[in-house]
C-alpha positions in Angstrom: -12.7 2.5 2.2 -9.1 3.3 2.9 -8.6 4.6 6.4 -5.3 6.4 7.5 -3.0 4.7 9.8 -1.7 7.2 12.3 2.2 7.3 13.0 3.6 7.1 9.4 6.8 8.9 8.9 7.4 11.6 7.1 7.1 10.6 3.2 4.8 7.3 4.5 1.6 6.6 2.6 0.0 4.5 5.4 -3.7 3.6 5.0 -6.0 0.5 6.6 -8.6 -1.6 3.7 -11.9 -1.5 5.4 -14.7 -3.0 3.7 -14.4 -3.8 0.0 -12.3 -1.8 -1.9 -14.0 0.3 -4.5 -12.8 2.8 -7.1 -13.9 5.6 -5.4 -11.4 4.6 -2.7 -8.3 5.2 -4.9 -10.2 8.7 -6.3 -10.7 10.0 -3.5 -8.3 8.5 -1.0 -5.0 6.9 -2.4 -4.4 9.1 -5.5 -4.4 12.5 -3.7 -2.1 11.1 -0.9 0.3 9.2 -4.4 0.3 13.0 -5.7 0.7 15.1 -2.8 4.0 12.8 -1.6 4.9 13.1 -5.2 5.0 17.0 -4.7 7.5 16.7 -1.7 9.8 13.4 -1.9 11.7 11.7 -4.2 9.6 8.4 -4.3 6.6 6.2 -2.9 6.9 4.5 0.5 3.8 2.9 1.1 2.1 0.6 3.9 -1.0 -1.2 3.2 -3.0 -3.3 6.1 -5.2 -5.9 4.8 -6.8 -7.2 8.1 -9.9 -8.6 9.1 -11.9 -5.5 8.5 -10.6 -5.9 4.6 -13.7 -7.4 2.7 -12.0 -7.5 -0.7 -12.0 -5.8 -3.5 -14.4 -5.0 -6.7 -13.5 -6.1 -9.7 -13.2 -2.8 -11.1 -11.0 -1.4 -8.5 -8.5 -4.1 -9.4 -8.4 -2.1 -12.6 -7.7 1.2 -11.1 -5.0 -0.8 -8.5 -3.4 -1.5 -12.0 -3.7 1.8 -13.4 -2.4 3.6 -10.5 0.8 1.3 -10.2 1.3 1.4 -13.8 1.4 5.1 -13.9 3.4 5.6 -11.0 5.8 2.8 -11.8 9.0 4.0 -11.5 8.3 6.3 -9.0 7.6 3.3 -6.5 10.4 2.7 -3.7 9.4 0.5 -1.0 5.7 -1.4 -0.2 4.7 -2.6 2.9 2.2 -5.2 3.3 0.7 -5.7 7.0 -1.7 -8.7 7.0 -2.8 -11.9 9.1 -4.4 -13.5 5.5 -1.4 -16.6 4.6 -2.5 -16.1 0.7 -1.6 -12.7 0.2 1.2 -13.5 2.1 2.0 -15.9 -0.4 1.1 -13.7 -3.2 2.5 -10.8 -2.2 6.2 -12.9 -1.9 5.1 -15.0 -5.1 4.2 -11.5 -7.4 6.5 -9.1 -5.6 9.6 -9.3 -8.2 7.1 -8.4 -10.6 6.3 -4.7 -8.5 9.4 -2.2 -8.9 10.9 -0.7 -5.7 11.0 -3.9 -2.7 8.1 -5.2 -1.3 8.2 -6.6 2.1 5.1 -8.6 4.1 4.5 -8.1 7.8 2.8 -9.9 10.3 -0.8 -8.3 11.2 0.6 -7.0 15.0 3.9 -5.8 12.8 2.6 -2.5 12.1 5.5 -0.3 13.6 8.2 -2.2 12.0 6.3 -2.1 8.5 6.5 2.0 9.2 9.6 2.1 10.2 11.0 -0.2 7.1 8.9 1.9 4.7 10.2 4.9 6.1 14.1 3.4 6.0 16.6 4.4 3.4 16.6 2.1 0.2 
């Protein structure tokens, strides 16, 4: 599931993985939040936290993590990755020039900074 993260600025998608990531997560979670920002600001500011309550994902919601991104591609302005896992670290800094808009990695206790960046001018 995909749990809110209190505190985001204004035009900040903030949301915890808890569990393993399933389609309906992106349904009913991340795709209403993608299109309500939409509605009000120029662009996608996003923080994700990938912690130790993160189990993963399901094949099939790597699809829709596709699918979403793809479809809101060059709407996408800055992506904030908070997590304590050193390979999604590395992918995250390995893949990122592939991902439009900067993507930046944060520490697992960096939470506030990875708002406040996400929130920052571009």
């Amino acid at each position: 599931m995909l749990e809110p993260v209190p505190g985001a600025p204004d035009g900040v998608i903030a949301f915890e993985a808890v569990g393993k990531i399933a389609p309906e997560d992106y349904e009913r979670t991340l795709e209403p939040a993608i299109a309500e920002t939409l509605g009000s600001h120029d662009g996608l500011r996003v923080v994700i936290v990938l912690g130790d309550r993160w189990e993963g994902m399901r094949a099939v919601a790597l699809w829709d993590d596709l699918r979403m991104g793809l479809a809101n591609f060059r709407h996408w302005k800055r992506c904030a990755v908070v997590t304590d896992r050193g390979w999604i670290e590395h992918a995250t800094k390995a893949f990122g020039w592939m991902t439009p808009g900067e993507v930046k990695v944060f520490e697992h206790g960096e939470l506030a900074e990875a708002l406040a960046w996400a929130g920052g001018s571009s």
